[in-house]
N, C-alpha and C positions, 0 to 999 in steps of 0.2 A: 511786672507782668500782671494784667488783668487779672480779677477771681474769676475761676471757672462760674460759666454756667449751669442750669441742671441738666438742660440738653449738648453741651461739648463732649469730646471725649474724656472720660476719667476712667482709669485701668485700677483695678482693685487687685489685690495680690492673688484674689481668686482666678484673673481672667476674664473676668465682668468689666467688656466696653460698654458702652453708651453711645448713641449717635449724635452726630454732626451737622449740625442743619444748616443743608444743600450740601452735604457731601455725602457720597453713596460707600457704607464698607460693609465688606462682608467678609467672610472665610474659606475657606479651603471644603470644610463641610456645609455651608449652606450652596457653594459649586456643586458640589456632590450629588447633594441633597436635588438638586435643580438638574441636574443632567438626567439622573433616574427619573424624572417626571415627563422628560421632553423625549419628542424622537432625535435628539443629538445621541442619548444616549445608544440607537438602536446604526444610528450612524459610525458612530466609534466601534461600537461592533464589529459592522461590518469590513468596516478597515481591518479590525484585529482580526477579523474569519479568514483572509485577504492576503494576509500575512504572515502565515507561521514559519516559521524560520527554524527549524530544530538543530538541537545540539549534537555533534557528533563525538559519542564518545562511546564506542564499541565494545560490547561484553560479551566473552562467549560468542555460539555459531546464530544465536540472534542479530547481533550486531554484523554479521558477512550482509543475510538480508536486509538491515537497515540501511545500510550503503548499499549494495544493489539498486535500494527503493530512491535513493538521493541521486543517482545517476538517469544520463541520458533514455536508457530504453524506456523507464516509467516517466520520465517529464513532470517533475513533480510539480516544476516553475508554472505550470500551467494553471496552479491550485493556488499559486503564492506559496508554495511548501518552496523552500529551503534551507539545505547543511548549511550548519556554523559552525565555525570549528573554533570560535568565541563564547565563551558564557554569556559576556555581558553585551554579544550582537543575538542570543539566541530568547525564542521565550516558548520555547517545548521544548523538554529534556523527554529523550527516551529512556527506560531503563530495560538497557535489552537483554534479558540474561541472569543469570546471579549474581546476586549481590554478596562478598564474602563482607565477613566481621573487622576485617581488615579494608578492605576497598572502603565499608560505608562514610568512615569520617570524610575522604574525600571528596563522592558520591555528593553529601551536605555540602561543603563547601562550593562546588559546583551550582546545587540550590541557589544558596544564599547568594551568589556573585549573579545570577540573573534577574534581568529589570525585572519591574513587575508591567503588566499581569504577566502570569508564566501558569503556564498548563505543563503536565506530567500523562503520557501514554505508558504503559507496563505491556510489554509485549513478552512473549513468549509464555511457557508452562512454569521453565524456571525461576523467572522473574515475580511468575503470580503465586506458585504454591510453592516451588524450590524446586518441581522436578525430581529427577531421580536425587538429588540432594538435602532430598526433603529431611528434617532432622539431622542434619550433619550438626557436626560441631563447628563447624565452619562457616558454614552460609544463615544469611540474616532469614526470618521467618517475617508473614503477616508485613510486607515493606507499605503494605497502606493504611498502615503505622504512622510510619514517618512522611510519608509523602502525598498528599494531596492528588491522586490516583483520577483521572477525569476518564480515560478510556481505558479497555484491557483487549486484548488480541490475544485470543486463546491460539495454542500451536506449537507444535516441535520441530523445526522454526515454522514461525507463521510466512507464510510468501509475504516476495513485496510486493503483492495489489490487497494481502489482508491486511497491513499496513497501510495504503495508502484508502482504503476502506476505513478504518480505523481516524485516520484524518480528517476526511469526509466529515465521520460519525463528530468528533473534536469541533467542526466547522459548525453543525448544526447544533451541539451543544452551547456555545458561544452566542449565535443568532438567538436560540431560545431561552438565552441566561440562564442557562443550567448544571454550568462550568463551575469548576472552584475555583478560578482562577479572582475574581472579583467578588465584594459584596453588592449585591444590585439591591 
């Protein structure tokens, strides 16, 4: 085998390539890096505005409304809103409801099994401050704690047009990159 040149590739235990002359490499973050500079980035957006598919997994009398909101009289399809009753077809979890001490580890796992990017709506009173559960020994406090919280829907239950309000509000957060769902 030839000696390396100084311009071939040579990988150092650091991670440290070197280029190849007349071949073009790059990384996963210099993609990144590139997407945030261009309107591809503002395009993929939009796709993902386009798109939300949320997960159905009902807590408490919030979750009657969030189903309500996934069905035919609201037409959510018209938004690109819809139910998934897959984590990892889904990339908006709602968390409608209380959360117990008991449910949470599952709740995570739920998280973690959805692609990314993945947004998180808190609907109801219960969900945001506890509700009449409020200091229970039972139900989780402060859940935007643990969860990356992008929208909230105040209400005992919130209807489902304050939900799909709520969505809306998610959609325009997305367009204005102002979602947690990505770093932009």
């Amino acid at each position: 085998m030839d000696e390396l040149n100084d311009n071939e590739i040579v990988e150092s235990q650091e991670g440290f390539v070197e280029e190849i002359p007349g071949v073009i490499t790059t990384t996963s973050m210099a993609i990144n890096d590139f997407l945030k500079k261009t309107v591809a980035q503002d395009v993929i957006n939009w796709g993902r505005k386009n798109s939300l598919w949320f997960l159905t997994q009902p807590m408490g009398c919030c979750g009657v409304e969030m189903i309500a909101t996934g069905c035919a009289h609201y037409d959510t399809d018209r938004f690109g809103i819809i139910p998934r009753n897959s984590p990892r077809a889904a990339d908006v979890m709602i968390i409608s409801g209380y959360v117990t001490r008991k449910y949470l580890p599952a709740l995570k796992t739920l998280w973690e099994q959805m692609a990314a990017p993945k947004w998180v709506i808190c609907m109801g009173d219960c969900s945001i401050s506890g509700g009449p559960f409020y200091e229970s020994y039972s139900t989780v406090q402060n859940i935007d704690k643990m969860f990356p919280i992008d929208v909230f829907i105040p209400g005992c239950p919130p209807r489902p047009e304050a939900l799909l309000q709520g969505f809306l509000e998610l959609q325009k957060k997305i367009m204005a990159k102002k979602d947690n769902a990505t770093d932009y």
